[in-house]
N, C-alpha and C positions, 0 to 999 in steps of 0.2 A: 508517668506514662501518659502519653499524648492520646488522645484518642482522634482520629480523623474521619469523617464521612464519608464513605464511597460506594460506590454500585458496581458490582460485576455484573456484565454484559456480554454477549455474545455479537461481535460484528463481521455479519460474512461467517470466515472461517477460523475468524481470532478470536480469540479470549483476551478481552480489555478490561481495566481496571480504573475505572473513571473517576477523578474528583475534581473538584474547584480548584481554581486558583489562591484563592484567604486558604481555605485549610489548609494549605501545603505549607503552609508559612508558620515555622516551628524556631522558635528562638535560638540562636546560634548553630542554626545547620539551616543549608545551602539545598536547595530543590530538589538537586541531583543525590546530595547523601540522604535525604528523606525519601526520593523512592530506591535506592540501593534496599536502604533497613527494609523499606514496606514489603518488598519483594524477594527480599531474604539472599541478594548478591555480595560478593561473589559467592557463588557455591553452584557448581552445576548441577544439586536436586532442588535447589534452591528452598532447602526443606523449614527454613525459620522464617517465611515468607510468604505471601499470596502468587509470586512467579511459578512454574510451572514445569520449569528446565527446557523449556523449546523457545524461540524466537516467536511463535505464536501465540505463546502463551505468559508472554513477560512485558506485555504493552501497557503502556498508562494513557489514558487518553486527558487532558486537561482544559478544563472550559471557566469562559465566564459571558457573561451578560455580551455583547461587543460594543465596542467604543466609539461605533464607526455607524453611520446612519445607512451603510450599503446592507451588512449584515445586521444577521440576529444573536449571533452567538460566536462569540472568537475559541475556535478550537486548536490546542496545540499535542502535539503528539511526541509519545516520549520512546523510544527502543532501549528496555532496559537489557544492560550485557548481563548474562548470567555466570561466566565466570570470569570475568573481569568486573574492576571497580569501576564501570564508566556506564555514562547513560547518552545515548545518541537522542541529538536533537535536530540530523540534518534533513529530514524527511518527513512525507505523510504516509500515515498507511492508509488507504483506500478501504480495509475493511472493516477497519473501527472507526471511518467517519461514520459508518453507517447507524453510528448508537447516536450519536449528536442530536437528529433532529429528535428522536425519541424521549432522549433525557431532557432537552428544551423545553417537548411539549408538558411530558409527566411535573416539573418545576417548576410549570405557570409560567416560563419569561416567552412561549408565541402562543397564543391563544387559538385555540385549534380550532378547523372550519367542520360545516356538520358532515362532510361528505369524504376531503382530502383535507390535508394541512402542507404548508409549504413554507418552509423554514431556510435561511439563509443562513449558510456557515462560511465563514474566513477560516482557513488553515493557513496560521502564521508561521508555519513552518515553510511554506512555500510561497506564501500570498498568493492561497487559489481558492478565488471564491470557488464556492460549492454549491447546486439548489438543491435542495432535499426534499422529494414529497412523497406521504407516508397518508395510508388511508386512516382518515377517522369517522365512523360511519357515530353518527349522532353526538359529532363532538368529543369523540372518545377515541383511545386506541386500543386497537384488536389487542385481546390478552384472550388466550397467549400468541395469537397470529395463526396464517394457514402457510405460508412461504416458504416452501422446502426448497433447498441450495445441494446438491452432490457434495457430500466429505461431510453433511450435519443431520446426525440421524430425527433431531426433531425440526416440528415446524416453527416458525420465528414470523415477525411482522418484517411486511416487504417495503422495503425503502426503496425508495428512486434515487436516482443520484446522476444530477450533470455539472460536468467541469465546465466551466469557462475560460477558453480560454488558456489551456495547459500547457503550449509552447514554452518552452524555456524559462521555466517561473522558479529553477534555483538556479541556474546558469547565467540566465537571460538570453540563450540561445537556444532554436531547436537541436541544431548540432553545435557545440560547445568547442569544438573545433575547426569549423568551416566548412567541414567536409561531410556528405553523406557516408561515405564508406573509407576506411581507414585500414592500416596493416600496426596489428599488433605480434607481441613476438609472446609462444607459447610451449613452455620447452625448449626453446633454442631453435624453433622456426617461427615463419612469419605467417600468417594469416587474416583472412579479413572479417574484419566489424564493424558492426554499425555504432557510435555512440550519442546516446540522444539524450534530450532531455523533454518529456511531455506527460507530464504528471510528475514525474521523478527522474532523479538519473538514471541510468539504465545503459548497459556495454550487451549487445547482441553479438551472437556466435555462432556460425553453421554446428550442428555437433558434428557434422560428417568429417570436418576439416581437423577438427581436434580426437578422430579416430573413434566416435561415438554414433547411436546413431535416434537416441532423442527420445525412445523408446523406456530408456534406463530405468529402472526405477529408486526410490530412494536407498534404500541400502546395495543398489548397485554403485551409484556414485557416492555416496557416502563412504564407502568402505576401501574405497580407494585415496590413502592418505596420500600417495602421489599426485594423482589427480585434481583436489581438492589444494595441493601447494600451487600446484600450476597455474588454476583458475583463479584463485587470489594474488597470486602476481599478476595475471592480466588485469583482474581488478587495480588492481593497487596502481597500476600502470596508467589505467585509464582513468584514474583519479584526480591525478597530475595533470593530464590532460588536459581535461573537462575544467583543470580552473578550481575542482574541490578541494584537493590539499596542496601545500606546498611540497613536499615529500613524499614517499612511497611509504614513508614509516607513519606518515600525520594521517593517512585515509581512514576513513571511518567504517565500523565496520558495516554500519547498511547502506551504506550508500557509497559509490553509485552500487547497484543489483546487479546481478550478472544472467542472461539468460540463454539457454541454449537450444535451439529450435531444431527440427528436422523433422521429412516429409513424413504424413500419415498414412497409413495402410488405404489401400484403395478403397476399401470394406468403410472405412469410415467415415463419419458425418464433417468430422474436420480438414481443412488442410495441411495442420501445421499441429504437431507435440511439440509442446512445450514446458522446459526445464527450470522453473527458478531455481538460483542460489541467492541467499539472504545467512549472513552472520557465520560465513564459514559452512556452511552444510545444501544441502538442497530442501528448498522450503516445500513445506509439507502440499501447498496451494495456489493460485494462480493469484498473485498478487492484481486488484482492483486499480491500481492505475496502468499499470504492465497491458492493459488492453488498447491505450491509448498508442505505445509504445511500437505494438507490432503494425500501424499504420507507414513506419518506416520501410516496411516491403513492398511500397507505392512507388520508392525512389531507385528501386533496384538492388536490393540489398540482398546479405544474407541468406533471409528467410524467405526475400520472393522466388529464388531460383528455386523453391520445393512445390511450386504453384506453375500452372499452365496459365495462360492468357485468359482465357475464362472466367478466372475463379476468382474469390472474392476479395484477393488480394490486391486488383486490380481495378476495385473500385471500393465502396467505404463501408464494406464491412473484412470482418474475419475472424474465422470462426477454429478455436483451436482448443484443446482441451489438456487437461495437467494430470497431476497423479490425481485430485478435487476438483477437474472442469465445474463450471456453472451451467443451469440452462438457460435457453435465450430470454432476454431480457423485455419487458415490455417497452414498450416507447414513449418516453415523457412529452414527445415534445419538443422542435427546437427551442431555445432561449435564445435572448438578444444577447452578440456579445457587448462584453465590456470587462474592463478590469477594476480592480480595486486596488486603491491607493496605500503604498507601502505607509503602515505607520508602525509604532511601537507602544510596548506595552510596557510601562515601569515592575513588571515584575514577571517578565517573560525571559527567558533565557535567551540570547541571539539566533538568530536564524543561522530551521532543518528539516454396479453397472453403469456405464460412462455414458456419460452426456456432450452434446457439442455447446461449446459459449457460445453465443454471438451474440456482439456488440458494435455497435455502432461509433468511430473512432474519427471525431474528425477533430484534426489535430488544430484547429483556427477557432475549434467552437467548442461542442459541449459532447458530453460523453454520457450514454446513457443506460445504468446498470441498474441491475435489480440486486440488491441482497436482501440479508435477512438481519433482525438483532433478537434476542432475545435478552430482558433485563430481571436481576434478581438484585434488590435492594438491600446494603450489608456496610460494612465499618469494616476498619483496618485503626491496629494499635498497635504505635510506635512504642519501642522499649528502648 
């Protein structure tokens, strides 16, 4: 029996499962079949495991010191399948960076300031630096925190968080295609999308066009196994596309994400509901780079035609909320941009009551959210 180190954490609205890079290294098994076992896959209760049986609840997040004199810590992010035997490494998730600078700071490798601390992450899933700053009033971090998030009934410490820079950082394009707006075929009609790439891959979808109207909720679209073939053929579609798989059969199942927008009740603080699908199903939460994403209703897309001239889709915020909206975020801050230089890692796997959000999205710079993490210190033992 192996015994391996880890920390469950709370980021955002995930449930992460954090370890190092050395402990994962188990003698004759591969990264990927060590967290299959950890997390008890394939099995959709995922019950011989620390997974959780949801796509929120089956994430590893993995770190080390970083290599790189830009950052402080190279973070790589893992999407375990729960019932399949695979582990997706094409993407970041946005709400378990949020444990990163936390665990840096609690490990000793940045030295916290007495006031804030501000900690530099690589996510080598995408090569997107990340800044992270997280209060530490006398050197210390808040336990257990005060930062309440919608969809998390406790409080958590508040993280900052700005991208640099998120334009096309798995593609190398904002649009992956050429094009702002595209016609994909759904059902056996044609329709339009946006497919982008700013923070993550990402395919945008009127829901009105697809007979919907954005409002859904989760076991409304879930329960439609129709539905659900249809929207992963668009996915799989767009996959191809975008340059991510060779095939419709090779597409991964998180990536790209799939989202479905449509206008909000006039009553409300938002302009825009919105629907992630993540891993086949509609994700429980407004996925943390997804906010980057809806900047695309600048270009005239999809989702602008559910906005008036006015509104904030027409200048650099917007404000949209999920079945888990967030609320508004405080402001870090611009940061300088700049990128960070692709390198590799000899033992990294190849590159992968309602509230209104609002965030600030600017797709050339930096993006700036407030979540939450909460960490509970624990092990996981490999059989």
């Amino acid at each position: 029996m192996f015994k391996i180190p880890a920390a469950w954490m709370r980021g955002g609205t995930s449930k992460c499962w954090v370890f190092e890079w050395d402990h994962l290294q188990v003698p004759g098994k591969s990264v990927d079949e060590v967290l299959l076992r950890l997390f008890g896959s394939p099995d959709n209760r995922q019950i011989d495991g620390v997974g959780g049986g949801t796509s929120t609840t089956s994430k590893a997040v993995i770190l080390s010191r970083s290599v790189s004199d830009e950052a402080d810590v190279d973070y790589t992010f893992a999407q375990v399948a729960i019932d399949e035997q695979k582990v997706d490494w094409g993407s970041n998730c946005g709400n378990c960076s949020a444990v990163v600078a936390p665990y840096a700071i609690e490990r000793g490798w940045v030295v916290p300031g007495q006031e804030t601390t501000s900690v530099r992450t690589l996510n080598t899933n995408t090569d997107q630096l990340i800044l992270q700053k997280v209060p530490t009033p006398e050197g210390k971090l808040q336990d257990p925190g005060t930062q309440m998030i919608p969809g998390v009934p406790f409080p958590g410490l508040s993280v900052g968080m700005g991208f640099l820079d998120p334009a096309g950082r798995t593609t190398g394009k904002l649009f992956p295609t050429g094009e702002p707006v595209e016609k994909v075929t759904f059902d056996g009609r044609e329709v339009p999308a946006t497919l982008i790439d700013a923070g993550a891959p990402l395919i945008i979808l009127d829901a009105e066009s697809i007979g919907l109207t954005g409002n859904e909720t989760a076991a409304d679209i879930d329960s439609q196994a129709a539905l659900l073939v249809h929207l992963d053929d668009v996915r799989r579609d767009a996959a191809v596309r975008m340059g991510l798989a060779a095939t419709r059969a090779d597409a991964a199942r998180a990536i790209p994400k799939l989202a479905l927008v449509g206008k909000a009740a006039p009553e409300d603080e938002a302009e825009l509901n919105v629907r992630m699908l993540s891993m086949g199903r509609l994700h429980p939460a407004m996925l943390s780079p997804g906010y980057h994403r809806k900047r695309s209703a600048d270009h005239g897309r999809p989702a602008r035609r559910h906005c008036g001239p006015g509104s904030a889709l027409n200048g650099s915020f917007v404000r949209a909320h999920h079945a888990h909206p967030r609320r508004p975020s405080p402001d870090m801050g611009r940061n300088q941009r700049r990128r960070a230089r692709r390198r590799n890692h000899p033992k990294r796997p190849p590159h992968r009551g309602r509230r209104t959000a609002a965030s600030r999205v600017l797709v050339s710079g930096t993006q700036n959210n407030s979540l939450s993490s909460y960490r509970h210190w624990s092990g996981v033992a490999l059989r």
